[in-house]
N, C-alpha and C positions, 0 to 999 in steps of 0.2 A: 246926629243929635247926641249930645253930651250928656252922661248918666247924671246923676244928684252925685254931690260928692259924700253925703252922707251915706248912702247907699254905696259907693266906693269902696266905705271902709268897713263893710259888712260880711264877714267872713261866712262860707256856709257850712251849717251845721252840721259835726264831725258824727252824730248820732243819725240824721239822715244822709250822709252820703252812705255811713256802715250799712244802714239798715237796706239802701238800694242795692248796696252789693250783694249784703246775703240774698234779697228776694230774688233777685238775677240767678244767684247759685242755686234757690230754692228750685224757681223756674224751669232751671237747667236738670233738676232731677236728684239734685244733692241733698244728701243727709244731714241740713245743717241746724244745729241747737241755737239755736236764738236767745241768746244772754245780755242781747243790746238793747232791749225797748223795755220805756219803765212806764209798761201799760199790764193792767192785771188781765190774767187768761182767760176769766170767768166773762161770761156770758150778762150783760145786765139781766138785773131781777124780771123774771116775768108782771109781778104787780106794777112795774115803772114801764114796761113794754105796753101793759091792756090798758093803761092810762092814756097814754100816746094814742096808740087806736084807738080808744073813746074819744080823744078831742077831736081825730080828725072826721072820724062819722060824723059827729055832731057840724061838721062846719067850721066849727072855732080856728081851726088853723091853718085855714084859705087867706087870712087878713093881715094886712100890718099888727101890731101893737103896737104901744109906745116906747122910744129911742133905747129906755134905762129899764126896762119890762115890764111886764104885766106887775101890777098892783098888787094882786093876789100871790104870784110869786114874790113880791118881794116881803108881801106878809111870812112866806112860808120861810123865808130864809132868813127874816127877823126871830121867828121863834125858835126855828133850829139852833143858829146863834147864842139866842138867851139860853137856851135850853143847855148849850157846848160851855159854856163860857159865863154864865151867869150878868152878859152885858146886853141891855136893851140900844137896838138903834132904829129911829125911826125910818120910814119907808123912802124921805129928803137925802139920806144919809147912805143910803142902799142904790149900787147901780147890779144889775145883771147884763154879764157881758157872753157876744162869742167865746166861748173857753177863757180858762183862768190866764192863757198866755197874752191875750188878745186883752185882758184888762190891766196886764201889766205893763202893754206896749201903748195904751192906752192912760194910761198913772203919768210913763216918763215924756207924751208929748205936751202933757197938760201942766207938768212942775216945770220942766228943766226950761232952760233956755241954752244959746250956743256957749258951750266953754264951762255951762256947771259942771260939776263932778258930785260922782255916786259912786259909793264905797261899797266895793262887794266884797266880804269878806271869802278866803277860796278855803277849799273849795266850793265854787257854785255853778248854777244851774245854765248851764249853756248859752242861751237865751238873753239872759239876764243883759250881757256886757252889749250886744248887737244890740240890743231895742233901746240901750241906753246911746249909744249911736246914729243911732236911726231918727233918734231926738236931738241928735248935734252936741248932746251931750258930751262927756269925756267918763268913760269907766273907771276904777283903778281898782285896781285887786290887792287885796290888804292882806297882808301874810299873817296869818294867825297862828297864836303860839299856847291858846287853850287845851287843856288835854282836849283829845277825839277831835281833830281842829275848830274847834271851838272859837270864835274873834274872843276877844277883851277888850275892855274900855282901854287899855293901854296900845291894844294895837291900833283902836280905832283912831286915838288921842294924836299915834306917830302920823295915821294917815289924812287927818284930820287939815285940811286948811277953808280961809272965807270961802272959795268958790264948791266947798261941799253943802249940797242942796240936802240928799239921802243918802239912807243906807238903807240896804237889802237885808231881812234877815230872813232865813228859812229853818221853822223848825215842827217835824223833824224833817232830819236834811237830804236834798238830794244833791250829790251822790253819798255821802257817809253813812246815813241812817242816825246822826245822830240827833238829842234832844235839849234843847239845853233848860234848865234848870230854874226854878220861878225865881231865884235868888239873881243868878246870872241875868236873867231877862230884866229882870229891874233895873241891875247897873249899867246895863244897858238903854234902857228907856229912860233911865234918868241921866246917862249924860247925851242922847238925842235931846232929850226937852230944853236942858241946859245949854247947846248948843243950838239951839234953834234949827235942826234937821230934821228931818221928817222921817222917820221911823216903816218902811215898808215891809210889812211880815205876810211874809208865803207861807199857807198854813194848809195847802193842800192836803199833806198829809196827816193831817191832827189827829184822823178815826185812823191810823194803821200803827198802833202801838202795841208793845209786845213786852210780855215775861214780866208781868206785873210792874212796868217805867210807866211814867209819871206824867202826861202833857201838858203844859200851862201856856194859854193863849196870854201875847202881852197886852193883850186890851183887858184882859179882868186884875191887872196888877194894879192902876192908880187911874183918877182920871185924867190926872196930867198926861200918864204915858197915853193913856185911853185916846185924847185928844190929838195927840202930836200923831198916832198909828193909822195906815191904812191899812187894813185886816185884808187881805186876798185868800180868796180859796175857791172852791169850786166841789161839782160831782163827779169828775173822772175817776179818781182813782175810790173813793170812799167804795162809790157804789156800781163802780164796774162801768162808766159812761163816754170814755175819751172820747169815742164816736159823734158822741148826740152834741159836744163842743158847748159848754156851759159855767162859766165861771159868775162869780162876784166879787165885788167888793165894797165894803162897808166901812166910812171915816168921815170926814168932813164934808159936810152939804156943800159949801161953794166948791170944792176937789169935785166932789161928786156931780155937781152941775153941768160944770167945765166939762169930765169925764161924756156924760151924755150928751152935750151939744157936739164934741167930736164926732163919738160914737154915730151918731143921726147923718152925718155926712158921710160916715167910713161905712157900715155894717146897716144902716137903717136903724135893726129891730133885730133881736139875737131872732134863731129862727122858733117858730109859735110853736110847733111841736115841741121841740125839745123844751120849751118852757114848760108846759106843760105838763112834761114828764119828771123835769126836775121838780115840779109840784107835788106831786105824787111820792119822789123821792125820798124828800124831805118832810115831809106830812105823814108818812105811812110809816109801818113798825120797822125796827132797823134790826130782825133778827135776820136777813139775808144777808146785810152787812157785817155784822157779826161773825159766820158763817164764814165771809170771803178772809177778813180780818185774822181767823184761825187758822186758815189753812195759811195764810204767809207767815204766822205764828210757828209753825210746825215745818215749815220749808227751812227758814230764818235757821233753826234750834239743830236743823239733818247738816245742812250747808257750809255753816259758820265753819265747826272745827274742819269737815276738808278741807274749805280754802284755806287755814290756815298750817295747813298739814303740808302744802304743798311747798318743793323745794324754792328757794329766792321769795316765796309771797311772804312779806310782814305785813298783819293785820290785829291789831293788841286788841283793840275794842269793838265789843261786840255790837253791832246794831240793834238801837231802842226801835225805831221806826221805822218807816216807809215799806219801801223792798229792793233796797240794794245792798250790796257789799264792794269797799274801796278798799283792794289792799296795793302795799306799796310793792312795785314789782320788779323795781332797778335790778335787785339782782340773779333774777329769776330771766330778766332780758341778759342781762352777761353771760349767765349759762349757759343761756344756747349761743349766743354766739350771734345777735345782733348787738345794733347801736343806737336805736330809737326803741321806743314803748309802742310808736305805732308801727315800725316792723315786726316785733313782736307780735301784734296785733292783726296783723297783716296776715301772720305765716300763721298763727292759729285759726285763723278761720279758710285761708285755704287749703291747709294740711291737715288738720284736725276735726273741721270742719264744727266750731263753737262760734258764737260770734258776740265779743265783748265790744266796750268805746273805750278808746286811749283817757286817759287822765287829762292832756291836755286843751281836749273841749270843757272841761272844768278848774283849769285855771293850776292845775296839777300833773306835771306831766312825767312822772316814774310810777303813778296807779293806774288803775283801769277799774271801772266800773261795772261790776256783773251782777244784774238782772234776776232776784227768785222769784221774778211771776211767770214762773212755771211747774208744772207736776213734778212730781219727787222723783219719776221713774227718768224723766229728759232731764233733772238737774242731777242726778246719781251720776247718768251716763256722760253731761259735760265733762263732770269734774273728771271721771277716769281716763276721757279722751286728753284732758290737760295734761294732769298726771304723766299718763302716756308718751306727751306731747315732750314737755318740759325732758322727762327720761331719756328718749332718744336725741334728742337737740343737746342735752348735757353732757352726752356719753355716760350717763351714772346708771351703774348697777341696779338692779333689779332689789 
């Protein structure tokens, strides 16, 4: 039997093959710092856990629900929303998906058709260019020339032809951390509108901002923009939940229609627990979230200048958001004395025993992407084993 050729051209995920490797090393008994997975450390809230168990004592989440979710969830992620962003959408307008990856894989089978093209500005989100694939789509990665790589209307405008459907924006970004600016988001929204593209913003990380920066959702810029936007987000990373696998997304009724008649064939009904618990999340006081939000505030602020201390790493701008750090590390790979960023990559987590993603699962391949959702005492000791690492590979003095 012959695969789909869509599926052919699906490359696998450079974040999970790393992550197999380390747990194999872990497995093995190895001391290895895990700098590869951009999943927060923390434990979800106990109030969003006794939620959960309360629904299932009661009953409630033995049943189907409906395809796009519970009603009452989507109430709650209405408010939230209004609440974030100052935009009302009604509950037509609101689907709740298996996780926020699963809504975006979800977005590209319901827009695209074979041979559209979706513009992802790089670097971005691993994910992003597969699922746009997987749609029969065509990805193309747009070289952005914004400070902090930032796209521009300009670069968008180079990459810009009829058969572009969307563009992807994510802010803030994974992997850079960065945010872009309500000014920048408009000119951006408004040459989607003008161009008749549909605007897709990854806004997962909207609650993880830091050092008093600025977040602006581009759904409260204009209603034009507001209209043209599918707003994606979810509660993994906010509130500690990648587990429980719960995203949304909120834009057009007939998108969103589409969205759920899929969804009904694919997944059913996200699962009833974790609905429920994202009810709870999203309804109840956000001073746990806040709490999580600090402490990568305080990881961010330890972090930043070692990496930047370190020899070969360029890294100018500091991360507003999320919890990554992308520095460029071409020359820090010549030091030691490979030829790839994933040798590189290779030899510091067998030799060093840290374990970072090459840059070119994000469309960037002289960075690497490292992970501060972890304790300050395991991100102290990465960086010294890098350090370490990079000193002996260079022959450089002490």
């Amino acid at each position: 039997m012959a695969l789909s050729k869509n599926v052919m051209k699906v490359q696998p995920s450079a974040t999970l093959a790393m992550s197999a490797k380390t747990k194999e090393m872990i497995a093995k008994g190895v001391d290895v710092i895990n700098l590869s997975i951009g999943e927060p450390d923390f434990v979800t809230p106990t109030y969003i856990q006794d939620a959960a168990i309360a629904a299932i004592r009661s009953g409630k989440t033995s049943f189907y629900t409906p395809a796009g979710g519970l009603p009452e969830l989507k109430t709650a992620i209405s408010q939230r929303i209004e609440a974030e962003t100052g935009v009302h959408y009604d509950n037509k307008q609101i689907i709740a998906t298996t996780g926020a990856k699963f809504a975006l894989y979800l977005i590209f089978q319901v827009i695209l058709n074979p041979g559209d093209e979706v513009l992802l500005p790089a670097p971005f989100w691993v994910s992003y260019a597969e699922q746009v694939n997987l749609a029969g789509g065509r990805p193309l990665a747009v070289k952005t020339t914004g400070a902090g790589h930032k796209v521009t209307v300009e670069d968008l405008e180079k990459a810009y032809s009829p058969k572009t459907q969307a563009v992807v924006l994510n802010s803030p970004q994974n992997p850079s951390g960065l945010i872009y600016t309500a000014a920048e988001l408009t000119a951006i929204g408004n040459w989607a509108v003008s161009h008749d593209v549909l605007l897709i913003s990854d806004e997962i990380y909207s609650n993880l901002v830091y050092n008093g920066n600025q977040f602006t959702s581009v759904v409260s810029l204009s209603d034009a923009i507001r209209k043209n936007t599918l707003l994606v987000t979810g509660v993994s990373k906010t509130y500690a939940m990648t587990g429980w696998r719960m995203g949304y997304v909120l834009g057009d009724a007939a998108i969103i229609k589409a969205m759920t008649t899929v969804a009904s064939h694919a997944t059913g009904n996200p699962t009833a627990v974790s609905q429920y618990a994202t009810i709870a999340a999203l309804s109840g006081e956000q001073t746990d979230a806040e709490t999580m939000r600090q402490a990568f505030e305080k990881r961010l602020n330890y972090l930043f200048p070692k990496i930047q201390s370190l020899p070969g790493f360029e890294l100018a701008d500091k991360p507003q958001g999320a919890f990554y750090l992308f520095p460029n590390v071409k020359r820090a790979v010549e030091l030691c004395g490979y030829s790839t960023t994933e040798d590189f990559v290779n030899a510091l987590l067998e030799e060093a025993y840290v374990a970072v993603v090459p840059g070119r699962a994000f469309g960037q391949p002289d960075h690497i992407r490292i992970s501060y959702a972890n304790d300050l005492d395991s991100l102290a000791e990465a960086y010294q084993r890098i350090a370490d690492f990079i000193q002996t590979k260079g022959n450089m003095e002490a």
